[in-house]
N, C-alpha and C positions, 0 to 999 in steps of 0.2 A: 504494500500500500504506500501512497506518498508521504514522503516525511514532512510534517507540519510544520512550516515558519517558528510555530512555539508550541511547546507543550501545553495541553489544559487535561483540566478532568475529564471532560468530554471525551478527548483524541484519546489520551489513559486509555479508558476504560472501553474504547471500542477497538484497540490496538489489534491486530492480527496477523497472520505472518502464514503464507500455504505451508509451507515446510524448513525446515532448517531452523536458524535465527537472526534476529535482525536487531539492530541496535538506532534507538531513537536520540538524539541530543535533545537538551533543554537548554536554549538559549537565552533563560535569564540567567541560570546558574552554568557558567563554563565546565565541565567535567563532568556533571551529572547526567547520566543515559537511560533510557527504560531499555530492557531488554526480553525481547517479546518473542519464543519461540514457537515452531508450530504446534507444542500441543497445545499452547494457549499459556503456559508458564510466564508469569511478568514477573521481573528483576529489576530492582533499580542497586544500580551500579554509579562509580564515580573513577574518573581516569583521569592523573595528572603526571605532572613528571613531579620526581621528587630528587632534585640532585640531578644525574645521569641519567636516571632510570626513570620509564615510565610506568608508575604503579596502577595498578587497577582493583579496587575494594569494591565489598557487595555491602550496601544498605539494608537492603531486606528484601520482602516479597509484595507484590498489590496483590491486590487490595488491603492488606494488612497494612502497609504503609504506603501514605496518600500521598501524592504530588506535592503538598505541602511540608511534609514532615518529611520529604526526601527530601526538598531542596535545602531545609535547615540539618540534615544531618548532612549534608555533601559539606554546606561550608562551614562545617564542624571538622570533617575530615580532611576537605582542600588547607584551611587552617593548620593542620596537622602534620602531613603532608611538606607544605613548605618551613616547618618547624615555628611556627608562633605567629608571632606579632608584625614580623617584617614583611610578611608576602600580603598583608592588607594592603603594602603602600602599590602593589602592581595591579589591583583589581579593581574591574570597571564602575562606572559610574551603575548599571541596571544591575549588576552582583550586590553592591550597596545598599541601592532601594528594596531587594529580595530580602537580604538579610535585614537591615533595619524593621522592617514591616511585619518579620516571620517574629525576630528578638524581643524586638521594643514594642512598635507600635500596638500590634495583636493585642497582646499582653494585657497593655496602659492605656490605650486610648480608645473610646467607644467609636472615633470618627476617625477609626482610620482607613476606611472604606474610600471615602470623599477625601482622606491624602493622598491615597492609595490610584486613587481616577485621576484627580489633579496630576500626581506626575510618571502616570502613564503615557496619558495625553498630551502632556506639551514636555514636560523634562527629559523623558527619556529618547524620544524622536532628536532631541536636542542634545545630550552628550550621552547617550545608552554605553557606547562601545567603548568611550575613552578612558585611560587612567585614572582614579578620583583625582592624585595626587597634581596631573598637567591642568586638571582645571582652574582658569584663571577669574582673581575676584569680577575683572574687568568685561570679560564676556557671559559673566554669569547677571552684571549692570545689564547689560544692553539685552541678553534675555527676557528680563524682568522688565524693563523698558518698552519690550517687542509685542507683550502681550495682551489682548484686546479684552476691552471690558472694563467696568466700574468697581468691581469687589477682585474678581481675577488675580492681577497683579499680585496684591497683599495676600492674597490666600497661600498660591505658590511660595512668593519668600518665607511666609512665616512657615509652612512645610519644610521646603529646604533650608531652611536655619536650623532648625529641628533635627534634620538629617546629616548637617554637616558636622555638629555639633557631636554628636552620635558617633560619628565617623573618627573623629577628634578622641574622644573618651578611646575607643577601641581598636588607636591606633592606624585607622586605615589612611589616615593623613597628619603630617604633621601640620600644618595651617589652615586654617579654614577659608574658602575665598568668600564666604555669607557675611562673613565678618565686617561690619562698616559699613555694607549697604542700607542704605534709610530706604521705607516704607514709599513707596511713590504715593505722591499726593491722589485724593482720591478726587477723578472728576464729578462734574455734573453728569446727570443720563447725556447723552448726547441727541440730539435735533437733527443732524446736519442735514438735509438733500440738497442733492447737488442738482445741479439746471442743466440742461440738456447742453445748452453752451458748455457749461462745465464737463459734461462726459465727453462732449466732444474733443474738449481739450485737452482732455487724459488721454482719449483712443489716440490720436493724434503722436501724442507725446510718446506713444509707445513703440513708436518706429524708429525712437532711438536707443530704444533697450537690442541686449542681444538675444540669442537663442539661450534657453528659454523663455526666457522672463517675460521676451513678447507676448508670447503666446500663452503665458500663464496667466496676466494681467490682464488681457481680452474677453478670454474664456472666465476668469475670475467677475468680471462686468456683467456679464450675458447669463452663467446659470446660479449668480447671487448664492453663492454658499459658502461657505467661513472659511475664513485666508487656512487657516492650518489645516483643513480639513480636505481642501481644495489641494493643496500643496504636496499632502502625501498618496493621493490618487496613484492607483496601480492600474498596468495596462489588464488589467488580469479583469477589474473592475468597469472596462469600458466597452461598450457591446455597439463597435459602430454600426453592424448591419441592423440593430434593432433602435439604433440613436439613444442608447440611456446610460446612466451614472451609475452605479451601485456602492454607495456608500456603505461598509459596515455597523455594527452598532459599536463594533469596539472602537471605531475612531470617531463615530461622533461626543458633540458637549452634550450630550441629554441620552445616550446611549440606543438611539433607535436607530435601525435603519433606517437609509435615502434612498430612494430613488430618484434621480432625477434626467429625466429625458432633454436631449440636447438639440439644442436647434441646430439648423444646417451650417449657417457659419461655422459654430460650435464644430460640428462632426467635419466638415471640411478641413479645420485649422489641427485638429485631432491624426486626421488621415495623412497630413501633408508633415506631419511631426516621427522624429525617429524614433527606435526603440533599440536600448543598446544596455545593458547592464545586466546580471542575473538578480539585482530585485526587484525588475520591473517596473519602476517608478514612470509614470507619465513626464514629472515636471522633475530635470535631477541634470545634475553638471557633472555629475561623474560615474553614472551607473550605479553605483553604491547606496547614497542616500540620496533622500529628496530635497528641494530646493530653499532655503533660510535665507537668514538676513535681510528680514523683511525693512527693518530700518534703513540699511543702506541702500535698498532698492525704491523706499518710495525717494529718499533725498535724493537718487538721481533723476527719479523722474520730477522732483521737483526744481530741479534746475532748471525745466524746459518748460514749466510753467510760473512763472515769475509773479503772474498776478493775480495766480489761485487763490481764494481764500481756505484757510488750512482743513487738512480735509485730512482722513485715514480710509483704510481700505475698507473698514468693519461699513465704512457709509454706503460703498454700493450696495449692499444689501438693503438700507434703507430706502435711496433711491428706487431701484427698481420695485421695492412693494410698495411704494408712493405712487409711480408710473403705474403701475399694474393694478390698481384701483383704478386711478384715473381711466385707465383705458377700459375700465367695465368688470374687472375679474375679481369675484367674492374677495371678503377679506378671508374666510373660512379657507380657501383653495391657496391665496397668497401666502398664508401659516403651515401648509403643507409645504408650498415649493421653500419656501425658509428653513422647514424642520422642527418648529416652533413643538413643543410639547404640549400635546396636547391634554384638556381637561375632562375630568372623569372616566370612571371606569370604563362606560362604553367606547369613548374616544379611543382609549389609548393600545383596544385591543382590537388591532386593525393590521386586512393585509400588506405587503407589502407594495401591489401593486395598485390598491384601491387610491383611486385620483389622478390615474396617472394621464389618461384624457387632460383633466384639466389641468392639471400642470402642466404638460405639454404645451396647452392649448395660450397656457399664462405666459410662459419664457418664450414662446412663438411671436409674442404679441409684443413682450417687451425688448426682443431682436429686431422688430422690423422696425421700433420708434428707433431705438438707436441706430440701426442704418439710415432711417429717413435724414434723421438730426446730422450725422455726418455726412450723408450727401449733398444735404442742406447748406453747410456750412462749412464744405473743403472739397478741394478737386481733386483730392487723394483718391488713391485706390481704397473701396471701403473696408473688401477682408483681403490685404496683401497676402498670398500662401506664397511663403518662399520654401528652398531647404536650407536645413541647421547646416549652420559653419561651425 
């Protein structure tokens, strides 16, 4: 069967294997493996070097011991292993959050479900693989800087203060980079829509970005869904011959799945884009991960609009369900194409492809004002489809 991106209880416990054995990784915790033979036998095992030697120990058996309680006896053993205290300082940023969460959090905190999601969702996408110890105070600023939303922010820092802190006690870093960052000031909700002049001046502006970013900044305009969410989009996830999105629940902020059907520019700009890495990522500069740095990427393109008034990304999504009223589409159908969470029990227990008519029918309606507007208003090509340099 296919080896899963990551281990869950689910994959566990539906593991199988025709004959022989087969050995699964768990990619939060390095060394740890299920080991799944054909008569149905599961093992969880942990393999690291220790010294010269590559050692391989057995954990125990599943069901008897859970996904959970494997991954805290592995870095009980990896611990072990490299002889104590020093080998924290070479272990990643997503080994951290595992163990922090499995030691501390569990234990001590009733909320650490919702830390636990906070830095899933935006920390780990953001330094999973790196050393704790290379992380700098400095980009963990502009992190916490990057993130959208009025409570957001402050929730993540105060998590990871929590965890670096942790890290700190146990070794796995001698300094903390949490240390010294202040709380970003918290804003107002934000209002903004922008004017149609104003998208246009963004589409515009986007023909000075390079490969990616064009094309992520376009498509980010057109199917209105959240910069991170958007950002780590997998080819795996996009079904141009049936034009739609598939968002998982694991990466959305409210944990439901998306659907969301694309309009034709949309699948055009899709079609005319490479695919090159083995994680698949849609939107990525190196095959490997998906595309960051959202701060230095709107101030480029702020450069090329001088006399924007200040704006963030999180606003097209306002715009366009501004537009999309305006143009006659329920507010009800507009909270679907958003992802909005919906209320009461009957709401919430809904298929995945129910609405998808009308969303369709909404982002169809709001692609064609924005072409209007930029035909309107420039003699530009309206969907340039070039290839990536």
């Amino acid at each position: 069967m296919a080896k899963p991106g990551l281990l869950t209880d689910r994959f566990v416990e539906s593991a199988k294997v025709a004959d022989g054995r087969e050995e699964f990784p768990d990619l939060k915790v390095q060394g740890l493996r299920l080991r799944v033979s054909g008569s149905g036998r599961k093992v969880w095992i942990v393999r690291a070097r220790s010294g010269e030697k590559m050692v391989t120990k057995t954990l125990g058996r599943y069901p008897i011991m859970s996904l959970s309680k494997a991954r805290t006896a592995a870095l009980g053993e990896l611990e072990a292993m490299a002889g104590g205290k020093g080998e924290g300082l070479n272990r990643t940023f997503d080994e951290l959050v595992t163990a922090w969460i499995e030691r501390h959090a569990k234990p001590k905190n009733k909320s650490w479900e919702k830390q636990k999601r906070q830095l899933d969702l935006h920390a780990i996408p953001k330094f999973g693989s790196r050393k704790v110890r290379d992380i700098k105070r400095a980009e963990v600023r502009e992190f916490i800087d990057n993130l959208e939303g009025d409570v957001l922010p402050n929730r993540v820092l105060t998590s990871l203060k929590t965890l670096f802190r942790w890290a700190l006690e146990n070794d796995w870093i001698e300094a903390s980079p949490i240390e010294g960052i202040r709380k970003p000031k918290l804003d107002k909700p934000r209002d903004r829509v922008l004017s149609m002049d104003e998208v246009v001046a963004i589409w515009n502006a986007t023909e000075r970005l390079g490969y990616p970013f064009f094309e992520y900044v376009r498509v980010l305009l057109l199917v209105a869904q959240r910069r991170t969410e958007l950002s780590r989009a997998k080819w795996d996830w996009v079904d141009l011959e049936n034009a739609t999105l598939t968002l998982p629940a694991s990466e959305t902020k409210n944990k439901r799945a998306q659907l969301v059907p694309l309009s034709a520019p949309v699948v055009a700009m899709l079609k005319a884009m490479p695919r090159f890495g083995q994680a698949g990522y849609v939107f990525t500069t190196n095959g490997t991960t998906p595309i960051s740095g959202f701060a230095k990427l709107k101030a480029k393109l702020d450069k090329f609009l001088p006399d924007l008034q200040p704006w963030v990304f999180h606003d097209f999504r306002r715009t366009a369900a501004t537009e999309m009223v305006r143009l006659g589409v329920l507010e009800e159908v507009v909270g679907k194409v958003l992802n909005h969470t919906p209320q009461g029990v009957t709401a919430k227990i809904y298929a995945l492809h129910r609405y998808e008519p009308e969303k369709r029918n909404a982002l169809d309606r709001w692609a064609a004002e924005v072409f209007r507007a930029v035909e309107g208003r420039s003699h530009d090509k309206v969907v340039p489809i070039r290839p990536a340099s």
